[in-house]
C-alpha positions, 0 to 999 in steps of 0.5 A: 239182080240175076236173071233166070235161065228161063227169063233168058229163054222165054225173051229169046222164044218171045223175040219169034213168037209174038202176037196173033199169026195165021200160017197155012202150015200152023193155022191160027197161033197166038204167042207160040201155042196153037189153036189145035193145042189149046182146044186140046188142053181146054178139051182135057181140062173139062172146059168149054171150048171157044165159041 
């Protein structure tokens, strides 16, 4: 069976973006999204945020 375009990419990305990290440039980050990016999603989407 083939694999998709998007498996392929998304094992490349995952390959780089895995897990928990903390960088002083990014600030805390799990698989790739930041915390500032998922608070701002979660912010949009009326839900409440992370305690």
């Amino acid at each position: 069976m083939a694999v998709s375009r998007e498996k392929q990419s998304l094992d490349l990305v995952l390959v780089h973006e895995r897990g928990y990290s903390n960088h002083p440039a990014d600030g805390p980050t799990m698989k790739g999204v930041t915390q500032r990016v998922y608070d701002g999603y979660r912010k949009r989407k009326g839900l409440a945020l992370p305690v």
